[in-house]
C-alpha positions in Angstrom: 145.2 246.1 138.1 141.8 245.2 139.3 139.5 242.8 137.1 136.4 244.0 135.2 133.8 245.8 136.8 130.6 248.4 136.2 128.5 250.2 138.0 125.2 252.2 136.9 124.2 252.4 133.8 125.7 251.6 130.6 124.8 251.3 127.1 124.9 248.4 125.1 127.4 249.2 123.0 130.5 251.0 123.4 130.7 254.9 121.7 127.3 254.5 120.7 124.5 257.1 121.3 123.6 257.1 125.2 120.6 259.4 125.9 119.5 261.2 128.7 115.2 260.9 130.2 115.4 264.5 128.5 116.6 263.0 124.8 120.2 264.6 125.3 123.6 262.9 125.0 125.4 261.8 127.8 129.1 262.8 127.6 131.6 259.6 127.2 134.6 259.6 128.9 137.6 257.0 128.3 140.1 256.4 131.5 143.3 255.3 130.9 146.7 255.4 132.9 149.0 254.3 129.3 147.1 256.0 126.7 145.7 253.1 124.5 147.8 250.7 125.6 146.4 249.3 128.3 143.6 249.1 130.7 140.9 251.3 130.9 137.4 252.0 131.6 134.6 254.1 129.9 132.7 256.5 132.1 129.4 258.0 131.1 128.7 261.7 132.4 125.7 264.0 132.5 127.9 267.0 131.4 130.9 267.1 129.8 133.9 266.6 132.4 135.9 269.4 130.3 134.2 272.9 131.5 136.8 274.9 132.9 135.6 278.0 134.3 139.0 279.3 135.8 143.0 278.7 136.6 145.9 279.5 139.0 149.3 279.7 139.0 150.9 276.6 139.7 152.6 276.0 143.3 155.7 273.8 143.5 154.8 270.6 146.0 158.3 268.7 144.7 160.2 267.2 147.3 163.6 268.5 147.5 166.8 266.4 149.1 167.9 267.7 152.5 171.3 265.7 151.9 173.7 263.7 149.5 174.6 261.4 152.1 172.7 258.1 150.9 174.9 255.5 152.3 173.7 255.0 155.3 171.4 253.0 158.1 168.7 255.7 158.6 165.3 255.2 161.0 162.7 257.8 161.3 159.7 258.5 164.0 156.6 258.2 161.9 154.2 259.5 165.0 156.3 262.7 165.1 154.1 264.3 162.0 152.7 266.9 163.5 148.8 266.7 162.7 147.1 269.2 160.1 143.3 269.9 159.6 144.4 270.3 155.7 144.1 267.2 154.0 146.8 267.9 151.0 149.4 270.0 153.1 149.4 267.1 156.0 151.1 265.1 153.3 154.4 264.7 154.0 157.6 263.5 151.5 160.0 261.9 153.5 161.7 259.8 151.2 161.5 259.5 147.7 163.7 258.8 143.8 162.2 259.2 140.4 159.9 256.0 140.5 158.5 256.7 143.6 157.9 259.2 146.7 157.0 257.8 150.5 155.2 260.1 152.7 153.4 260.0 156.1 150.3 262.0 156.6 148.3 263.1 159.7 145.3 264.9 158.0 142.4 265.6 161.0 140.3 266.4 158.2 139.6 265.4 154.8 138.4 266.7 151.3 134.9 267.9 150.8 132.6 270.2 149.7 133.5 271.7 146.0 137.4 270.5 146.6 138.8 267.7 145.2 141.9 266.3 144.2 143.4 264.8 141.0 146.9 263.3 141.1 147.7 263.5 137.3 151.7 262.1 138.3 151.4 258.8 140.0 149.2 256.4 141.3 148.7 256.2 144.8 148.5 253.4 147.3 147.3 254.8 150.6 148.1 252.7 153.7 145.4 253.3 156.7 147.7 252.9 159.9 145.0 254.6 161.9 141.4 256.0 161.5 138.6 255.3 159.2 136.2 256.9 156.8 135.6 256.6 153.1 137.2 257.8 149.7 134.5 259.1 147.6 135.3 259.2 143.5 133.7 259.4 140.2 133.6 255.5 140.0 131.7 255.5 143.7 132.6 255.0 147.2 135.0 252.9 149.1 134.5 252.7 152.9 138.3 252.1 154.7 139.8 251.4 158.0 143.0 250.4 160.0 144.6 248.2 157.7 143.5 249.2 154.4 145.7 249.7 151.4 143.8 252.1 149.1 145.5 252.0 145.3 144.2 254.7 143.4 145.1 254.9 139.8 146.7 258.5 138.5 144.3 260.9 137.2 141.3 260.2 139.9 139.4 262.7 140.6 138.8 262.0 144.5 137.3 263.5 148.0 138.1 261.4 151.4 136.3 262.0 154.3 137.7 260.6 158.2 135.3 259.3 160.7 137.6 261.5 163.7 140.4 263.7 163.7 143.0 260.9 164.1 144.2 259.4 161.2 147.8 258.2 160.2 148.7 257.3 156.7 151.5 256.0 155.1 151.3 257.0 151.5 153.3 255.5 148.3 153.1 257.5 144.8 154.0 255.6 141.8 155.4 256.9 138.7 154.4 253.3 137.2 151.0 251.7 137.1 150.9 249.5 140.4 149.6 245.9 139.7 149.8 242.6 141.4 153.0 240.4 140.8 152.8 238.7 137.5 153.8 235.5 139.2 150.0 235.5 141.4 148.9 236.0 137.9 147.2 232.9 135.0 148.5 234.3 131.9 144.1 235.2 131.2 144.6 237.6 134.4 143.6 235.8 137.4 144.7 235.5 140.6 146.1 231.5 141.0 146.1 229.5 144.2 149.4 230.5 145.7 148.8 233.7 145.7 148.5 235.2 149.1 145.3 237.0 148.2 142.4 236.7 145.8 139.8 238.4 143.7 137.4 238.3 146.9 139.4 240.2 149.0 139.6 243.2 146.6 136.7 245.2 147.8 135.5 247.7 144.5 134.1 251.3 144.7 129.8 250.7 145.0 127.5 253.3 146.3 127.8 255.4 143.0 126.2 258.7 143.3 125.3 260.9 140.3 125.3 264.9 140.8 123.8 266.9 138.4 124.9 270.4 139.8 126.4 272.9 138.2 128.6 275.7 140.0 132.4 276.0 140.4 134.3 272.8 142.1 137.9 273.3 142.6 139.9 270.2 141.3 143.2 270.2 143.0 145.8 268.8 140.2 149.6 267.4 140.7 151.5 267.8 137.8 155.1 267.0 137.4 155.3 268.7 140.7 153.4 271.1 140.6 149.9 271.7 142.1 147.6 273.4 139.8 144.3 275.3 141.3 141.6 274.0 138.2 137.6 275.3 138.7 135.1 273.4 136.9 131.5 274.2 135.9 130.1 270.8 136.7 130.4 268.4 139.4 132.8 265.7 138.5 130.7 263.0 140.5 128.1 263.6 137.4 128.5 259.5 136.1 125.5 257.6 135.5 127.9 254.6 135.4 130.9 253.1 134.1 132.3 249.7 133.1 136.3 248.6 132.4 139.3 247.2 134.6 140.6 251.0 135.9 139.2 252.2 139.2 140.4 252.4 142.7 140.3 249.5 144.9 140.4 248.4 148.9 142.8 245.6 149.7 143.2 245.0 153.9 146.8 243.9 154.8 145.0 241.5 157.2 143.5 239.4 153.9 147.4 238.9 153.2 147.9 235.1 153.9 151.6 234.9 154.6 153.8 232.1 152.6 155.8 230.3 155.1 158.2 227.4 155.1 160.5 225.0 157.1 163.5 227.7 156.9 163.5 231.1 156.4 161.9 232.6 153.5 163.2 235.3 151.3 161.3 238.9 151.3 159.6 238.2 148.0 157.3 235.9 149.4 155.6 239.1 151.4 155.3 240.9 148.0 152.1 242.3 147.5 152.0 245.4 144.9 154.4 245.9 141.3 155.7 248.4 140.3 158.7 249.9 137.8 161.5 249.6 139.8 160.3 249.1 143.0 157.7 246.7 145.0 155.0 246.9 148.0 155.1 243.9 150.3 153.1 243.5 153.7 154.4 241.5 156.8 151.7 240.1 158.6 151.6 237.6 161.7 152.8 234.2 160.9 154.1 230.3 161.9 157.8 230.8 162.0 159.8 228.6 160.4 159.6 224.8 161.4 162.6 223.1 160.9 164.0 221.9 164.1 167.1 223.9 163.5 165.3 226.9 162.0 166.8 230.6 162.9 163.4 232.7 162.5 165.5 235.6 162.7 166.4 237.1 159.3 169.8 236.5 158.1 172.0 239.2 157.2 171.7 240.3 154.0 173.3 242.7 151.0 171.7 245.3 149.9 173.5 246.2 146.6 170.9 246.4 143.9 168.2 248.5 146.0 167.4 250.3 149.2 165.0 248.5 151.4 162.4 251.1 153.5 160.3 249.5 156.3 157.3 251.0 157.8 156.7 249.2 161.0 153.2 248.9 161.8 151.8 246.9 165.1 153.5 243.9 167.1 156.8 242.7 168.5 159.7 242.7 166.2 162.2 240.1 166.9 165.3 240.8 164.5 165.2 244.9 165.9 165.3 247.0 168.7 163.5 249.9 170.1 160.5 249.4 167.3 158.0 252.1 167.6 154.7 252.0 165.8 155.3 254.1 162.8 158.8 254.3 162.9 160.7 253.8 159.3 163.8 252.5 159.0 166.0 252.8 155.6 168.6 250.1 155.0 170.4 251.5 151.7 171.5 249.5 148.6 175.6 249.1 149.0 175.9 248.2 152.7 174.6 244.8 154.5 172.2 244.5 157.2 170.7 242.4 159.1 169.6 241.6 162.9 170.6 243.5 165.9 173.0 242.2 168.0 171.8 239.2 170.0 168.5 238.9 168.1 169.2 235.8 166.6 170.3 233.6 169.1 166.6 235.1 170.7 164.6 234.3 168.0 165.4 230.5 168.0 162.6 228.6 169.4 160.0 231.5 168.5 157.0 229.7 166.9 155.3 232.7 165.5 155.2 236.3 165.1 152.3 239.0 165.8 154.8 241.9 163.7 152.7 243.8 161.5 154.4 246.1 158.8 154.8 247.7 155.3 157.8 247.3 153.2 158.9 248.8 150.1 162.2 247.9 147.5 163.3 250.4 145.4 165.8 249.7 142.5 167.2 253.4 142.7 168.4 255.1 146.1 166.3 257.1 148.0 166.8 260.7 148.9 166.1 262.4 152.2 163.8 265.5 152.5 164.3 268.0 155.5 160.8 266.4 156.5 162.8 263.2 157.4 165.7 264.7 158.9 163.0 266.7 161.3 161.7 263.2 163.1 165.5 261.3 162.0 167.0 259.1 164.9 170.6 260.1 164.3 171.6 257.3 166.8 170.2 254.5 165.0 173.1 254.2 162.8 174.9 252.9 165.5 172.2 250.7 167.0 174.3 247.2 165.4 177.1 248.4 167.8 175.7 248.3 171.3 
């Protein structure tokens, strides 16, 4: 839910006559994630973005759940995703309920050319573990790196391109618009001062490049789990320029300034993304807790009302064992956890922490694909025992 922005040209008024150098009409094109509800923004194109020259059959890309078995401690090997050259198939479901899918990717190369991709189901917040490059849309260009969340609002129509072959992403879909916590939030829309980030560390698409070409482009289109092959006559990159509060956006997990406090703070202070039903928060390095009797360690906690999924990114984890970079670990809704054995009496002292990681509460339990169960740790269940 990024502020109001615009790029290129515009005219004065909204849907009013906007002319071409040549006399013609540009085509107006309203963007909206909740119909007229909500936010949107108005995009002005050279042709009109509705030519469809020719269709495929659909081909299911649902996930499907490799088990029933929900209730328990479960820890995955992100790194073990083998590397694909295609961007879209290296896209892996690993975990995922009806508000939201989790997926690891390890595409070596991107989208470009005439191919494109339009996720019509969810909005997407791509996490940048490893590699670089830039994500290329109608509303311009975004240049990424290690670090980067990219949040991408359903229906945009988007290439990426890598720098190298060597990219690891850690992808979250949302059935819900994602926005920032309404508690960082003035009731006019602005980010207040204890929120841990602020309007200037949202970096916004620039670079906007108009193409005037017609041909056939292949739009790639999810659609209640289905992946629909779409041509179009014209390029979809054909805006002059745009204006409104719906667009993708950069955010760098290392512009998250951690809340911190003389005991141990709950998880909801690392919140970064909303969602229905489930939230995005980023761990970042930190001043432990400074009360002279502080435990920085976490304390054990219940999980009843929602299953907690972290994605463990760089640094030293003191409350776990055997942490991997890119290893997932699910701790389920109905069972506690909590620090492995011995962490705790470890931790005290500790003055700070370098750990670096992505976490994500859902409301509803998760369910396991055969992806998962492929790169699984079936020992970790058992890891609180030894």
């Amino acid at each position: 839910m990024p502020h109001y922005y615009s790029l290129g040209n515009i005219p004065h008024k909204r849907h009013t006559q906007f002319r071409k150098p040549d006399g013609g009409l540009y085509s107006e094109q309203l963007f909206s994630t909740e119909g007229f509800s909500s936010n949107y923004s108005l995009l002005y194109h050279v042709h009109p973005p509705t030519k469809i020259i020719k269709t495929l059959e659909p081909v299911d890309v649902s996930p499907k759940a490799s088990t029933d078995n929900i209730l328990k401690h479960r820890s995955f090997q992100g790194f073990k995703v083998q590397p694909e050259a295609d961007f879209l198939k290296s896209k892996k479901t690993v975990l995922f309920n009806n508000d939201v899918h989790l997926s690891l990717a390890a595409p070596q190369k991107g989208l470009t050319g005439n191919v494109f991709y339009k996720n019509a189901d969810s909005d997407e917040v791509i996490f940048v573990h490893e590699g670089s490059g830039v994500l290329k849309t109608q509303y311009g260009q975004l240049r990424f790196a290690y670090g980067d969340y990219l949040v991408i609002p359903r229906g945009t129509i988007y290439q990426i391109e890598f720098d190298t072959e060597a990219n690891r992403l850690f992808i979250v879909d949302s059935f819900s618009p994602v926005t920032y916590p309404k508690r960082y939030l003035s009731k006019y829309g602005q980010l207040l001062e204890h929120a841990p980030y602020c309007e200037r560390d949202i970096r916004k698409p620039g670079d906007l490049q108009t193409f005037d070409e017609q041909g056939e482009f292949l739009i790639n289109i999810r659609k209640k789990g289905l992946m629909y092959p779409i041509w179009y006559g014209t390029h979809p990159f054909d805006v002059v320029g745009w204006d409104g509060y719906e667009y993708p956006y950069a955010l760098s997990i290392h512009d998250f300034e951690p809340i911190t406090g003389r005991v141990h703070q709950p998880p909801p202070v690392h919140q970064t993304f909303d969602a229905h039903n489930f939230v995005i928060c980023s761990f970042v390095p930190r001043k432990y807790d400074y009360h002279p009797l502080a435990i920085p360690a976490p304390y054990n906690h219940s999980n009843i009302d929602s299953d907690e999924v972290l994605y463990y990114v760089d640094g030293e984890f003191m409350s776990r064992k055997h942490v991997e970079r890119g290893m997932i670990t699910l701790h389920p809704g109905g069972i506690p956890h909590g620090p492995h054995p011995g962490a705790v009496e470890k931790s005290i002292g500790k003055t700070e922490t370098p750990e670096l990681a992505v976490m994500v509460d859902t409301f509803h339990p998760l369910m396991m694909t055969d992806a998962a169960k492929g790169i699984e740790d079936e020992h970790y269940v058992m890891s609180w025992a030894e």
